[in-house]
C-alpha angles and dihedrals in degrees: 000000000000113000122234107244085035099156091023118133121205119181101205109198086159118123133190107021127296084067086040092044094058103036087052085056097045084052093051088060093050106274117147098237120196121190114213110200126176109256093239088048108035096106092037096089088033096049103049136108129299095056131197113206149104087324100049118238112351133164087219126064117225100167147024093262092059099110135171107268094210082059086054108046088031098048095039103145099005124119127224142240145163118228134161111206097194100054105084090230095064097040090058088048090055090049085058102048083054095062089059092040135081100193136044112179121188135169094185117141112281105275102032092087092053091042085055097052095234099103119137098269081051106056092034092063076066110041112015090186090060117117111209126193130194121201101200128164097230105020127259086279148043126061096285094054093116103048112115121247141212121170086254094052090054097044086060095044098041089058103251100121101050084064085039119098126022124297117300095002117123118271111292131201114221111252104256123038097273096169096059096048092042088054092040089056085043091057096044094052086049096050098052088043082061095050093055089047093056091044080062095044112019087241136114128196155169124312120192116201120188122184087203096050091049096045088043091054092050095045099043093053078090120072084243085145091057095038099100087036075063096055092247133116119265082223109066098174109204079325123110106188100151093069115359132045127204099030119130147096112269126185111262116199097268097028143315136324129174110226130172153098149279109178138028092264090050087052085050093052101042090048090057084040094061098034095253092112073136090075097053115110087015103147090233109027088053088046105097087198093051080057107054088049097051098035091141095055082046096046090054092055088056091042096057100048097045088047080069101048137054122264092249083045098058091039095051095046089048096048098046094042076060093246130138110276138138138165110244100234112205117207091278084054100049086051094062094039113130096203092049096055089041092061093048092246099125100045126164108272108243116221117206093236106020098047113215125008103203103190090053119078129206125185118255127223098304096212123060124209132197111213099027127044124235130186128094119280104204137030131256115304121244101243109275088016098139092030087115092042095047102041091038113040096032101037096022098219111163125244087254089064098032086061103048089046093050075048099054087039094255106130 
């Protein structure tokens, strides 16, 4: 089956995750991605702990194959080139390479773009149909467009990780980057939206990314500026006590389960579940707002009855009585997950010179469709990889000229 963005170039000039992030889902659609790393620094990102390699997953390299995991997870059906953007030569070069692209894609520091002379005024004068999209922490504009960002900085600015942790404890991150991969996703949906639009009007343009902005929009979709005006905690734990009660993860006799509600048949169905149908059509207990506002009182009810079961028996009662209740799966967990596996999202990581590693898991397209196939076709390139395919057949430079360029640390 054909895949959606077949045809589509994207020069990927993008480092650490949110950039990486989008261009690896833009590759998984089709795109011809082509990474674009300094030369001095084009096995720095690729030759870093954690490694994947004959050993499985160490913090120390022993041999040429150990490679970063988060590479090659992050850089799966892309292709690699060498490329220094300050030496005239390879800015021309990259001139050259945006007249045959569609898409440049860069998470560099406000500014850089501009200093290098490949900002978006620039390139366009090129190639008016290019779409260009800048990843940025704080956005292109506004007064806090030059502060440095790192995913835990924004979620701490953004405002994550004030609702994040249980009541009165100190500010806590989520567990994974979330505010690169948010903006990531962000990037890539704009991208296509963009591409859609110049398929209308013959025109590309700018898109401005800002991990702050798309973590922002997701966070603020809650009242947390009214919660203390509610008389409730910013930081709700595994708690939610300003919609839904009970909702929440409570201690089983052999682990933890989150169990709840969310509408009144679910309340039905978690209260025989638990053996309280006395409670049903109770004034109070049926009152959603009577629950919320006595969500202590609720969540006592739950406690008491999973302290008594195992973590699959709560789950399962709860479940089949058609309330709200899940497992929570740790890494180990989601390994062994059969759906997971069914719907091709735990798949074996495959490494450019050792083939597949078995033992090591990578996470597969996340969206199915049904008339077109997603997913990434090769692993992750060696650094340079493509610079002769690239160079040669794109541009059509010849190997004398490949080779003096790779000389003078061009390319």
């Amino acid at each position: 089956m054909r895949k959606i963005l077949d045809g589509v170039r994207v020069l990927d000039l993008t480092q650490f995750y949110s950039g990486p992030h989008a261009t690896l889902l833009l590759a998984g659609l089709g795109a011809e991605v082509i990474r674009i790393d300094s030369p001095g620094g084009a096995e720095t990102v690729a030759v870093a702990p954690p490694y994947a390699g004959t050993r499985g997953i160490t913090f120390d390299r022993k041999s040429p194959d150990d490679l970063n995991i988060n590479y090659l997870k992050r850089t799966r059906g892309k292709k690699a080139i060498a490329l220094d953007l300050k030496h005239p030569e390879g800015k021309a070069l990259f001139f050259r390479l945006v007249d045959n692209a569609d898409i440049v894609i860069e998470n560099f520091s406000v500014g850089v773009a501009q200093r290098l002379g490949i900002d978006y005024e620039s390139l366009r004068a090129r190639n008016p149909r290019l779409i260009y999209c800048a990843v940025t922490g704080y956005g292109s504009t506004g007064p806090d467009r030059h502060s440095r960002a790192y995913d835990f900085t924004i979620q701490a600015a953004a405002g994550l990780m004030s609702v994040t942790g249980q009541p009165g404890q100190p500010p806590t991150k989520a567990g994974s980057p979330l505010s690169d991969a948010i903006a990531g996703t962000f990037a890539m949906a704009s991208i296509t939206a963009a591409l859609f639009d110049r398929a209308n009007t013959g025109k590309g343009q700018f898109i401005d990314v800002s991990m702050v902005d798309c973590l922002f929009s997701l966070l603020f979709d809650d009242p947390i500026d009214w919660y203390e005006r509610l008389g409730v905690p910013v930081q709700q734990g595994n708690r939610s006590n300003v919609r839904f009660s009970p909702l929440n993860t409570y201690a089983t006799k052999d682990g933890w389960a989150v169990l709840g509600a969310a509408t009144a048949l679910h309340w039905h169905g978690l209260l025989k579940a638990i053996g309280r149908i006395d409670l049903i059509g109770n004034p109070n207990w049926d009152s959603i707002d009577w629950r919320v506002a006595n969500v202590e009182e609720v969540d006592v009810l739950i406690r008491d009855w999973a302290l008594t079961r195992s973590t699959a028996e709560a789950v399962s009662s709860v479940q089949s009585a058609g309330a709200i209740a899940s497992v929570i799966r740790g890494p180990k967990e989601l390994a062994e997950w059969a759906h997971l596996k069914e719907r091709g999202m735990y798949v074996p990581l495959e490494h450019p010179t050792l083939g597949t590693l078995s033992e090591i898991g990578a996470p597969g397209f996340p969206v199915k469709f049904s008339g077109a196939t997603a997913g990434y076709d090769s692993p992750a390139p060696l650094p340079r990889q493509h610079n002769k395919e690239i160079y040669g057949e794109l541009l059509e430079l010849t190997p004398s000229e490949i080779e003096r360029l790779t000389n003078a640390g061009v390319i």
